[in-house]
ZAGUFI-485922 format. One record per atom (N, C-alpha, C): residue number from 1; residue in three letters; chain; atom name; x, y, z. Coordinates in Angstrom, 3 decimals, always signed. Example, Ala and Ser with C-alpha at 12.3 -4.5 7.8 and 13.67 -1.06 7.14 Angstrom:
<pts>
+-----+------+-----+------+----------+----------+----------+
: seq : type : mol : atom :        u :        v :        w :
+-----+------+-----+------+----------+----------+----------+
:   1 :  ALA :   A :    N :  +13.190 :   -5.690 :   +7.800 :
:   1 :  ALA :   A :   CA :  +12.300 :   -4.500 :   +7.800 :
:   1 :  ALA :   A :    C :  +13.200 :   -3.300 :   +7.800 :
:   2 :  SER :   A :    N :  +12.850 :   -2.250 :   +7.080 :
:   2 :  SER :   A :   CA :  +13.670 :   -1.060 :   +7.140 :
:   2 :  SER :   A :    C :  +12.900 :   +0.030 :   +7.870 :
+-----+------+-----+------+----------+----------+----------+
</pts>
This chain:
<pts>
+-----+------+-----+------+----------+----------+----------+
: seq : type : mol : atom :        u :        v :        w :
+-----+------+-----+------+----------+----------+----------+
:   1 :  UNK :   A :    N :   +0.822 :   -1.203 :   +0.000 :
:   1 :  UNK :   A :   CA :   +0.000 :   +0.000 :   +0.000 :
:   1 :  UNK :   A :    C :   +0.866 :   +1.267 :   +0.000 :
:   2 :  UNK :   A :    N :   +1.930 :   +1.428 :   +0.882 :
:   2 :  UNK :   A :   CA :   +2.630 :   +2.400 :   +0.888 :
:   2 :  UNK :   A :    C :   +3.529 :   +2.684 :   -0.237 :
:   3 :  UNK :   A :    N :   +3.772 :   +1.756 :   -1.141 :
:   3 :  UNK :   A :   CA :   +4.473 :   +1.758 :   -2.595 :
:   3 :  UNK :   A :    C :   +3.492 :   +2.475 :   -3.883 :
:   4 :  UNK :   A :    N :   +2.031 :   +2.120 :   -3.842 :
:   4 :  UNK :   A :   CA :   +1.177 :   +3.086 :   -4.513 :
:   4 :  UNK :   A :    C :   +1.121 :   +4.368 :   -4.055 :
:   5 :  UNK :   A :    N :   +0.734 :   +4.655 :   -2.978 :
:   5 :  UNK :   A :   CA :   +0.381 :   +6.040 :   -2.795 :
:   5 :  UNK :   A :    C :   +1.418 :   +6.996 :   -3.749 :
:   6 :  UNK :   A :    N :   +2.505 :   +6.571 :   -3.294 :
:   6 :  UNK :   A :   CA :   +3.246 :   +7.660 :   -4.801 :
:   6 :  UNK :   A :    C :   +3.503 :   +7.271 :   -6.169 :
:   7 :  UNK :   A :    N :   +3.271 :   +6.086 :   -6.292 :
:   7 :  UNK :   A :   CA :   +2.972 :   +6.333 :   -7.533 :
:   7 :  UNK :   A :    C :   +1.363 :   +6.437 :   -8.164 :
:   8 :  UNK :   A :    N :   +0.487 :   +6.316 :   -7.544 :
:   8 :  UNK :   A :   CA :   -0.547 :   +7.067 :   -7.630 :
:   8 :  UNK :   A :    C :   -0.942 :   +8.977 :   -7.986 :
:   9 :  UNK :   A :    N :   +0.200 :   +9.441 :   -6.752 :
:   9 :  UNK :   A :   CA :   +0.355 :  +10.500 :   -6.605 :
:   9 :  UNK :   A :    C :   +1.513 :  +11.377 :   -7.644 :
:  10 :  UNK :   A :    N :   +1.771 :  +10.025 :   -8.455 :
:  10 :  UNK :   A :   CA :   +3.110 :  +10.689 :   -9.570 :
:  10 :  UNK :   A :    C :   +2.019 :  +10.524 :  -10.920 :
:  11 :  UNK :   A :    N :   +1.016 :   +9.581 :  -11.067 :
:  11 :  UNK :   A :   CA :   -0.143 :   +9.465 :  -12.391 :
:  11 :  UNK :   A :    C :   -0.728 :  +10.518 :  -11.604 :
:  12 :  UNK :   A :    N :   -1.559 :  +10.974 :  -11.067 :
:  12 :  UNK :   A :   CA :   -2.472 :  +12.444 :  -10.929 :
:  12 :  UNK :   A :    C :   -1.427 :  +13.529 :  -11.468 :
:  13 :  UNK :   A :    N :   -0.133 :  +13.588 :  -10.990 :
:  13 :  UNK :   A :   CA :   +0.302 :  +14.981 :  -11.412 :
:  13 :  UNK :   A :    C :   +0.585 :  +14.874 :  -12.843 :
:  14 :  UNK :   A :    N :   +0.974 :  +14.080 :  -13.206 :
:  14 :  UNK :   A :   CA :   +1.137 :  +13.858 :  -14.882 :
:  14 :  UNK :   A :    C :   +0.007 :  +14.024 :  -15.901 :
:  15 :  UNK :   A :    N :   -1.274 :  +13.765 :  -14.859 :
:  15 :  UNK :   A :   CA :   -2.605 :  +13.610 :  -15.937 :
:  15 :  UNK :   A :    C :   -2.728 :  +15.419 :  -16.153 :
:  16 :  UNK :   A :    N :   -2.654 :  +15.744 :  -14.499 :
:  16 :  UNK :   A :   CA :   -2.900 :  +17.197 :  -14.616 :
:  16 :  UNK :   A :    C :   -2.113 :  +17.842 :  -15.201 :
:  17 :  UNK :   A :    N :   -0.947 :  +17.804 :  -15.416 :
:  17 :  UNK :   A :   CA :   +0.052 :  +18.730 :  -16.645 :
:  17 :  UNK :   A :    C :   -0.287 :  +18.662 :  -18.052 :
:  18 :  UNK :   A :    N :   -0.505 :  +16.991 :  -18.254 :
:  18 :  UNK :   A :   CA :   -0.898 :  +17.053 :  -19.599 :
:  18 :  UNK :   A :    C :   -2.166 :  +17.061 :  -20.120 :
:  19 :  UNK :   A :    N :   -3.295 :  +17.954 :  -19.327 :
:  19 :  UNK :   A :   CA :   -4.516 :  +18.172 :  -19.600 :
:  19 :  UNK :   A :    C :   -4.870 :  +19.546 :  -19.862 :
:  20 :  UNK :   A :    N :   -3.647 :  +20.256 :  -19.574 :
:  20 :  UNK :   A :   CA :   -3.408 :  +21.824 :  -20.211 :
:  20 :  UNK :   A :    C :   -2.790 :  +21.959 :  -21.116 :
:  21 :  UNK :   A :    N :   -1.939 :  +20.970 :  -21.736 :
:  21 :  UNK :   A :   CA :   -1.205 :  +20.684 :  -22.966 :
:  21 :  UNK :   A :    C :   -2.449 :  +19.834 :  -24.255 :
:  22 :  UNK :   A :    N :   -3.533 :  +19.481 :  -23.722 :
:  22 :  UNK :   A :   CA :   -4.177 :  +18.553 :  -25.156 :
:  22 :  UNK :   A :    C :   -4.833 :  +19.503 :  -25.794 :
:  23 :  UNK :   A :    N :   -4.887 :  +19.644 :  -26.954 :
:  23 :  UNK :   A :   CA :   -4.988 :  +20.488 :  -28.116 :
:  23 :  UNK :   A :    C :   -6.547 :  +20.904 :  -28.458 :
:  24 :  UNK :   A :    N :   -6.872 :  +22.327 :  -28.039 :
:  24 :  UNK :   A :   CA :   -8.382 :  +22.266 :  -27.952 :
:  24 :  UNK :   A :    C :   -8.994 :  +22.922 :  -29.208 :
:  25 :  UNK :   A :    N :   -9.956 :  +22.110 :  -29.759 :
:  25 :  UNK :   A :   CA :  -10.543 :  +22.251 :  -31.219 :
:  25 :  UNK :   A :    C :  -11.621 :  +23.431 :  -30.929 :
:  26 :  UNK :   A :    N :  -12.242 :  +23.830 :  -31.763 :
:  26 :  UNK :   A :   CA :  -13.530 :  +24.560 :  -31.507 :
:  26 :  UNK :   A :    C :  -13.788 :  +25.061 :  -32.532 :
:  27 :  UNK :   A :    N :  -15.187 :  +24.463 :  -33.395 :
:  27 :  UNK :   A :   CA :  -15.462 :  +24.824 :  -34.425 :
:  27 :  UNK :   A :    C :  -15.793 :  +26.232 :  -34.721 :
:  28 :  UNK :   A :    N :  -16.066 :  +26.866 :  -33.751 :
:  28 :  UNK :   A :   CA :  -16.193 :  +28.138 :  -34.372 :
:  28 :  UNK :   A :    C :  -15.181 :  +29.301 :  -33.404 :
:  29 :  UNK :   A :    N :  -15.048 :  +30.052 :  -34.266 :
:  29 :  UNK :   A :   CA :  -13.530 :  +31.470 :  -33.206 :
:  29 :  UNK :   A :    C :  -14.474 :  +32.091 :  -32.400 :
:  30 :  UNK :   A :    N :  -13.420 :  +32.661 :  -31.546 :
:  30 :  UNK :   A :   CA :  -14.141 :  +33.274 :  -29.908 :
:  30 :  UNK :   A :    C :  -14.439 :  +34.321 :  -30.635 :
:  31 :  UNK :   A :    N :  -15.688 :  +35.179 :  -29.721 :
:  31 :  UNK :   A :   CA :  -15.911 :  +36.483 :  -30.035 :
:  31 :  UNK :   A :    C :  -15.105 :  +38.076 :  -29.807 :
:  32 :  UNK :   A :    N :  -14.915 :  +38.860 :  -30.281 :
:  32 :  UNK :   A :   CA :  -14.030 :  +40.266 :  -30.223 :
:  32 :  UNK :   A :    C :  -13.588 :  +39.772 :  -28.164 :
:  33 :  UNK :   A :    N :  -12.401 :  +40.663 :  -28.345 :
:  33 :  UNK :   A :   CA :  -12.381 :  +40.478 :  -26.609 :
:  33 :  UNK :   A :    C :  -12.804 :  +41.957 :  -25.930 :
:  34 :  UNK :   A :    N :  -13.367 :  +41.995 :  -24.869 :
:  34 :  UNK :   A :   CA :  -13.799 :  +43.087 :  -24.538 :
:  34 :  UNK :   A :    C :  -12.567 :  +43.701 :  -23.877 :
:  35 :  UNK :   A :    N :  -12.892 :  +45.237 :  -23.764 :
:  35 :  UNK :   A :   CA :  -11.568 :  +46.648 :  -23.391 :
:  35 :  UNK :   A :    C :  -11.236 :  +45.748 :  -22.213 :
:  36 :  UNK :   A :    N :  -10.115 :  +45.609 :  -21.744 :
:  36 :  UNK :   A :   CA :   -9.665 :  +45.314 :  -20.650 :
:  36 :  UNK :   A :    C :   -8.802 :  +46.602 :  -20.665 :
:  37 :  UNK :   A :    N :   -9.008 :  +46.959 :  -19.146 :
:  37 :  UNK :   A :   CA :   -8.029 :  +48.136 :  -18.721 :
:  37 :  UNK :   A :    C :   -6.820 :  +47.671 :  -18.070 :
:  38 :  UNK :   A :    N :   -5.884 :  +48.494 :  -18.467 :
:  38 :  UNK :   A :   CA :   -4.367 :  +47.675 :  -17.671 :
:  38 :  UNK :   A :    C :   -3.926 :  +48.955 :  -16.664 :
:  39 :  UNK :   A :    N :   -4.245 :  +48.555 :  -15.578 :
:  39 :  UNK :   A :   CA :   -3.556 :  +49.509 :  -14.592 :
:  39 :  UNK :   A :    C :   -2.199 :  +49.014 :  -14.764 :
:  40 :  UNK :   A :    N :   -1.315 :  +50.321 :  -13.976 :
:  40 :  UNK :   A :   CA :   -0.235 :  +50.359 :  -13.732 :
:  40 :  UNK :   A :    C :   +0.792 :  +49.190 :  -13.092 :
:  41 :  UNK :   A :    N :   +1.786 :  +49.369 :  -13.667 :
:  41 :  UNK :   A :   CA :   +2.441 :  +48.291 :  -13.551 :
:  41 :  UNK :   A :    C :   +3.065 :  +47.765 :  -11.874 :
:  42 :  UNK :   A :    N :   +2.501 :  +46.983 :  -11.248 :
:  42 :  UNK :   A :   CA :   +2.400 :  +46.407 :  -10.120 :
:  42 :  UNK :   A :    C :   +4.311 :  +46.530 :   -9.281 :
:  43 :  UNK :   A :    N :   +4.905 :  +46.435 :  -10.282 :
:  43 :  UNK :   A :   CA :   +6.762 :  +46.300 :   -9.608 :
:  43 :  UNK :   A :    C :   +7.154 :  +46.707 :  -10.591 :
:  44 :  UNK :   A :    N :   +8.628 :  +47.224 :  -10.643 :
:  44 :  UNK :   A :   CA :   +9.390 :  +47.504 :  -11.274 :
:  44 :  UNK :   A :    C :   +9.756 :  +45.855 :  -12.293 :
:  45 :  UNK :   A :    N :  +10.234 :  +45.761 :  -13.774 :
:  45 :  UNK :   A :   CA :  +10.264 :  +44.239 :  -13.991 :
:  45 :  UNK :   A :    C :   +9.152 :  +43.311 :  -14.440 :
:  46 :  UNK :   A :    N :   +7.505 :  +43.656 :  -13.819 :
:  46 :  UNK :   A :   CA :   +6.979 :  +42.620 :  -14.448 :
:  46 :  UNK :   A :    C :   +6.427 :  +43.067 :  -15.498 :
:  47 :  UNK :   A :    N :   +5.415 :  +42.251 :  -16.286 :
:  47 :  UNK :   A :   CA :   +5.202 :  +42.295 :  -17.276 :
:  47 :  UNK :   A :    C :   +3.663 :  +41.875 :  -17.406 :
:  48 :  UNK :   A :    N :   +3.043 :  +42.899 :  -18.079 :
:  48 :  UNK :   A :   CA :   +1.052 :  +42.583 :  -18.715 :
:  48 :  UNK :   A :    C :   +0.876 :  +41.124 :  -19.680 :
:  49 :  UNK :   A :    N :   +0.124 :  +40.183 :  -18.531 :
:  49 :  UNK :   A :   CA :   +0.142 :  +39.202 :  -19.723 :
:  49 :  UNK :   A :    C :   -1.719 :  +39.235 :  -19.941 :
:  50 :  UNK :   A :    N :   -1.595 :  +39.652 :  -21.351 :
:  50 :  UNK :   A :   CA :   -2.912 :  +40.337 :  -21.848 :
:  50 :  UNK :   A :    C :   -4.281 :  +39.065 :  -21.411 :
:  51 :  UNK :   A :    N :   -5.579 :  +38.993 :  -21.100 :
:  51 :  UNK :   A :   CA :   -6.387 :  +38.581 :  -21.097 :
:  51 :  UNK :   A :    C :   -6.794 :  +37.715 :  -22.187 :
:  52 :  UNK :   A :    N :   -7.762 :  +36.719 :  -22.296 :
:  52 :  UNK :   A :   CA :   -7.644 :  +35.473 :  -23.748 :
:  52 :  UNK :   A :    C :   -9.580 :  +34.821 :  -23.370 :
:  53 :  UNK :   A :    N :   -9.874 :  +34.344 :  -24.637 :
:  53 :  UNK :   A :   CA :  -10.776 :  +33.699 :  -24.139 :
:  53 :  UNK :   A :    C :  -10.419 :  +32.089 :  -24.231 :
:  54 :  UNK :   A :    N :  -11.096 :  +31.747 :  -23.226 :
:  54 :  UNK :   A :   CA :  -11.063 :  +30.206 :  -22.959 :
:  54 :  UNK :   A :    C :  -11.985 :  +29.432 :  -23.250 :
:  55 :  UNK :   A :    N :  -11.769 :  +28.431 :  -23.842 :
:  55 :  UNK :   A :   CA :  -12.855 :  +27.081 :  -24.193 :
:  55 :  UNK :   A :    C :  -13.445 :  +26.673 :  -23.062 :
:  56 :  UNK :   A :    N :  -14.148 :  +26.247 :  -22.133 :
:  56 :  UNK :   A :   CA :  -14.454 :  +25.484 :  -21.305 :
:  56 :  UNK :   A :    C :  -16.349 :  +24.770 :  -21.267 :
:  57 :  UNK :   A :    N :  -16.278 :  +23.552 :  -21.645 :
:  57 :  UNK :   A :   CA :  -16.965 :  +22.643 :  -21.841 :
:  57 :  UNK :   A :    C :  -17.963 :  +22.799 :  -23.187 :
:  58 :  UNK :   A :    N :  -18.350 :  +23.696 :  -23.536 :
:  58 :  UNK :   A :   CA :  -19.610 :  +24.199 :  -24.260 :
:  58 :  UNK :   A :    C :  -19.531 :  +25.605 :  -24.846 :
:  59 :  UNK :   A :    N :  -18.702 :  +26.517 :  -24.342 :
:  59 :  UNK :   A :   CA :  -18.463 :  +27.775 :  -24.574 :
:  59 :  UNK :   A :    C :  -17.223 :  +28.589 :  -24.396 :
:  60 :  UNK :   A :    N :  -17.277 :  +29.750 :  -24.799 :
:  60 :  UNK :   A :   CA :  -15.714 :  +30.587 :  -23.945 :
:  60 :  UNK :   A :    C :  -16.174 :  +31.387 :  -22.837 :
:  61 :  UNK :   A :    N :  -14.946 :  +31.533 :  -21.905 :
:  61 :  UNK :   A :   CA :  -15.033 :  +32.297 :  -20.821 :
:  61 :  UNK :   A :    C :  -14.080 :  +33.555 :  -21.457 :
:  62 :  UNK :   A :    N :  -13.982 :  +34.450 :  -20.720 :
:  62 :  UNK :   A :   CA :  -12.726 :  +35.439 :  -20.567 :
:  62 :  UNK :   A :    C :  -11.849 :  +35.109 :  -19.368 :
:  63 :  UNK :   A :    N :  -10.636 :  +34.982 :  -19.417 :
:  63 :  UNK :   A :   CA :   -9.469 :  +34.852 :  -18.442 :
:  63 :  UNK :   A :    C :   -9.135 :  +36.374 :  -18.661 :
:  64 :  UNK :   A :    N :   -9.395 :  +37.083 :  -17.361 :
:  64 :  UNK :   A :   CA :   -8.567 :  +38.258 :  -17.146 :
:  64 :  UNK :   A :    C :   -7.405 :  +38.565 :  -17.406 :
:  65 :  UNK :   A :    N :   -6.290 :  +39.912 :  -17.730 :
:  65 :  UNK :   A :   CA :   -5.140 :  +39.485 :  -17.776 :
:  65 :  UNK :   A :    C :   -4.903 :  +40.159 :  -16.346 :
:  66 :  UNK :   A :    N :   -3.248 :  +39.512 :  -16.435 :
:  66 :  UNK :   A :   CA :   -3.198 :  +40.370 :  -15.011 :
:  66 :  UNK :   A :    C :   -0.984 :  +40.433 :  -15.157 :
:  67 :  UNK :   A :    N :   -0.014 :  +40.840 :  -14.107 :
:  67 :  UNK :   A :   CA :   +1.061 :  +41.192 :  -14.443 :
:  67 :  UNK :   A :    C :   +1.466 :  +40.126 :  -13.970 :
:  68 :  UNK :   A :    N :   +2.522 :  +39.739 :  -14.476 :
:  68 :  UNK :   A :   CA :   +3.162 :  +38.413 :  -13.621 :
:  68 :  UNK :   A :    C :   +4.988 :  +39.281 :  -14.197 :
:  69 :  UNK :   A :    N :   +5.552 :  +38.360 :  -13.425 :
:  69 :  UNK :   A :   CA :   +7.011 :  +38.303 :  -13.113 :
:  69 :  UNK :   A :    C :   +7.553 :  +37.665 :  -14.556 :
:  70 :  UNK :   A :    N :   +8.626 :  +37.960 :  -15.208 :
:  70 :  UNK :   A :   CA :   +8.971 :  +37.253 :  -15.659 :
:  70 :  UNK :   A :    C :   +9.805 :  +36.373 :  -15.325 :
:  71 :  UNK :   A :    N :  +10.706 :  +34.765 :  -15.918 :
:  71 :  UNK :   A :   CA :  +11.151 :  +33.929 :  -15.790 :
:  71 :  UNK :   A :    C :  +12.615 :  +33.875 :  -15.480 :
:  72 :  UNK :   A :    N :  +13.032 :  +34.977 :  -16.577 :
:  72 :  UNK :   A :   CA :  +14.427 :  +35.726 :  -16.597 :
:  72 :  UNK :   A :    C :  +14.744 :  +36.786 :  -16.439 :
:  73 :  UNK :   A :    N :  +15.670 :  +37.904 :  -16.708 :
:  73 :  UNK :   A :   CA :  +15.750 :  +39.214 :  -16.916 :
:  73 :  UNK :   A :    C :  +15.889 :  +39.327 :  -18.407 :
:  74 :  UNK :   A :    N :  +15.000 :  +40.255 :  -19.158 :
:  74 :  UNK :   A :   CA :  +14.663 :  +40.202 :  -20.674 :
:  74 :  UNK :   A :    C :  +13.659 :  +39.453 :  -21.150 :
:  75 :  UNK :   A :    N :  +13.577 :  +38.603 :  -20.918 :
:  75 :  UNK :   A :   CA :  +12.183 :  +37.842 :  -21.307 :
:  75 :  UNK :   A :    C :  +10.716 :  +38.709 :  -21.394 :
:  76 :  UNK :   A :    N :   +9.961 :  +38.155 :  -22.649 :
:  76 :  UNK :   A :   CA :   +8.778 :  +38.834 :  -23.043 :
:  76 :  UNK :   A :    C :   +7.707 :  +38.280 :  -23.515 :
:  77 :  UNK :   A :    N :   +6.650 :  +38.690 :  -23.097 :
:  77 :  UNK :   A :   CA :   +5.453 :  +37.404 :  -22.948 :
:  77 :  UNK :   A :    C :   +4.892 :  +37.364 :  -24.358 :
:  78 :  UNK :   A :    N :   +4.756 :  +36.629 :  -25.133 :
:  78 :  UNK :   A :   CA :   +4.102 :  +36.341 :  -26.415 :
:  78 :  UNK :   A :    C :   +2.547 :  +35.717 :  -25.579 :
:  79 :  UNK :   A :    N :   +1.887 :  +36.431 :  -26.327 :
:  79 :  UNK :   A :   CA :   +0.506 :  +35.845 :  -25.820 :
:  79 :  UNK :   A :    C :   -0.326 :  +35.154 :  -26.979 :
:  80 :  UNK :   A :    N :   -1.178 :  +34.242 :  -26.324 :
:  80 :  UNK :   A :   CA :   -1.897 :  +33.009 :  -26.871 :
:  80 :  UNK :   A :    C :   -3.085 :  +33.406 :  -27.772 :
:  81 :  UNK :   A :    N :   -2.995 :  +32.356 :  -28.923 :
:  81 :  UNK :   A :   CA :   -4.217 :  +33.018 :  -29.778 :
:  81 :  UNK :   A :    C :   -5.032 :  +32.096 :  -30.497 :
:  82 :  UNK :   A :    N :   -6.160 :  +32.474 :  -30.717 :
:  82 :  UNK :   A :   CA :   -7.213 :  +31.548 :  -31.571 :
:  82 :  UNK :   A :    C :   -6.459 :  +31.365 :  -32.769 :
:  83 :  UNK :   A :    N :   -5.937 :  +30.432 :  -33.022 :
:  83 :  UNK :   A :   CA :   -5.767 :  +30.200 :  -34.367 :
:  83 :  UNK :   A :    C :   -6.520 :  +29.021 :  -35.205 :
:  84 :  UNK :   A :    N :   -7.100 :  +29.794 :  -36.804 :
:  84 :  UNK :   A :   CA :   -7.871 :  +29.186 :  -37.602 :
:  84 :  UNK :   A :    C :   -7.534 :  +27.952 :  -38.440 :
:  85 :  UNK :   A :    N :   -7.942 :  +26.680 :  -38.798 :
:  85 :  UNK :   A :   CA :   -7.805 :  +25.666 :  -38.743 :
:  85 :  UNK :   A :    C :   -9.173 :  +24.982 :  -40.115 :
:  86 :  UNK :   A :    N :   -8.973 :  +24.390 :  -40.571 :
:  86 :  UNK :   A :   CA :  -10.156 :  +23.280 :  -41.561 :
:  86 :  UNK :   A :    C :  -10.994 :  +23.246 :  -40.326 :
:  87 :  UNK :   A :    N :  -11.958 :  +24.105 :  -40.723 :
:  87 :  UNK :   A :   CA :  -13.399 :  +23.229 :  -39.986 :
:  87 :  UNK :   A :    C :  -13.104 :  +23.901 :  -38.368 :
:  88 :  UNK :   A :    N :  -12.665 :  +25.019 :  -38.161 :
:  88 :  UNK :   A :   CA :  -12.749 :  +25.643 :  -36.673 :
:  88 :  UNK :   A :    C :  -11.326 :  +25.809 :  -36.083 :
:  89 :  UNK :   A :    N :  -11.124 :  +26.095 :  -35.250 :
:  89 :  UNK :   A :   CA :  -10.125 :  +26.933 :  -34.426 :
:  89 :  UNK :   A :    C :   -9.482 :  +26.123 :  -33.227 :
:  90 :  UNK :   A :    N :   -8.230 :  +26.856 :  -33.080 :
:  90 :  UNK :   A :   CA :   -7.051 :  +25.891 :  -32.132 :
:  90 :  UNK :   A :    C :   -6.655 :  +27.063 :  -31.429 :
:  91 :  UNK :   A :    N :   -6.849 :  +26.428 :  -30.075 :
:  91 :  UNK :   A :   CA :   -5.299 :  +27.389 :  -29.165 :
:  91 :  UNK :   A :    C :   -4.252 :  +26.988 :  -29.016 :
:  92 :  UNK :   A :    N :   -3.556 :  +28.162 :  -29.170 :
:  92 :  UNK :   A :   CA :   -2.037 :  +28.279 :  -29.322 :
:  92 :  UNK :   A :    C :   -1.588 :  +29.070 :  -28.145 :
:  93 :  UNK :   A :    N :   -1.090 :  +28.224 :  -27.313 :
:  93 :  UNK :   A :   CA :   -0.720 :  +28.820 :  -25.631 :
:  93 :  UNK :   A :    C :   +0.154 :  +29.974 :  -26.123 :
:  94 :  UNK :   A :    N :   +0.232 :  +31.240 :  -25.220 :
:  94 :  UNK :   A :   CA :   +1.680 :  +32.310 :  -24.607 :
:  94 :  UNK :   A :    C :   +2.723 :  +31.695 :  -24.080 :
:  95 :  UNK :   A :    N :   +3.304 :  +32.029 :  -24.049 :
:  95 :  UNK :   A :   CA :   +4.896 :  +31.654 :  -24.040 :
:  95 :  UNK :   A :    C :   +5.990 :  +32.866 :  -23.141 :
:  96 :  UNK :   A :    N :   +6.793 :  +32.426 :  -22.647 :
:  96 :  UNK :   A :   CA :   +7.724 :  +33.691 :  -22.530 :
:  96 :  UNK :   A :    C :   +8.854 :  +33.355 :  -23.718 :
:  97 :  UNK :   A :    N :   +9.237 :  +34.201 :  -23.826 :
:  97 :  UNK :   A :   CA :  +10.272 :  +34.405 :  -25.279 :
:  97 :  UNK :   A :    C :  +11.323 :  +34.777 :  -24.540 :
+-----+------+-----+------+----------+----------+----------+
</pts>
């Protein structure tokens, strides 16, 4: 029993990483994104990673954007986009560059 629990606990974290990585279809593109306002920049260093809409089950949501840190010093956030496809649309995650 004590030999599963981690590897139990090593298949959950693996399912969950690669369930933000499987490739989401959607026959039809999200709608315009609405004004998001970008207040001021939270620290010296970080960086606006712009707002996106999200697939989730049946429809899109909006994911807010908000500032995050970057990874390195120089690094710059490429952000994620509906991209068009035969027969409907794919996301294409942000990245830091």
């Amino acid at each position: 029993m004590k030999k599963l629990l981690p590897l139990g606990i090593l298949a959950l974290a693996l399912s969950a990483a690669t369930a933000d990585a499987a490739e989401v279809f959607v026959h039809f593109g999200p709608p315009p994104p609405p004004r998001e306002l970008v207040v001021m920049q939270v620290r010296p260093g970080y960086a606006w990673v712009p707002g996106y809409y999200q697939w989730r089950g049946n429809r899109y949501h909006w994911r807010k954007g908000y500032w995050a840190k970057p990874p390195r010093r120089g690094a710059a956030w490429v952000p994620g986009y509906w991209s068009p496809r035969r027969g409907g649309h794919i996301w294409i995650s942000g990245y830091w560059r």
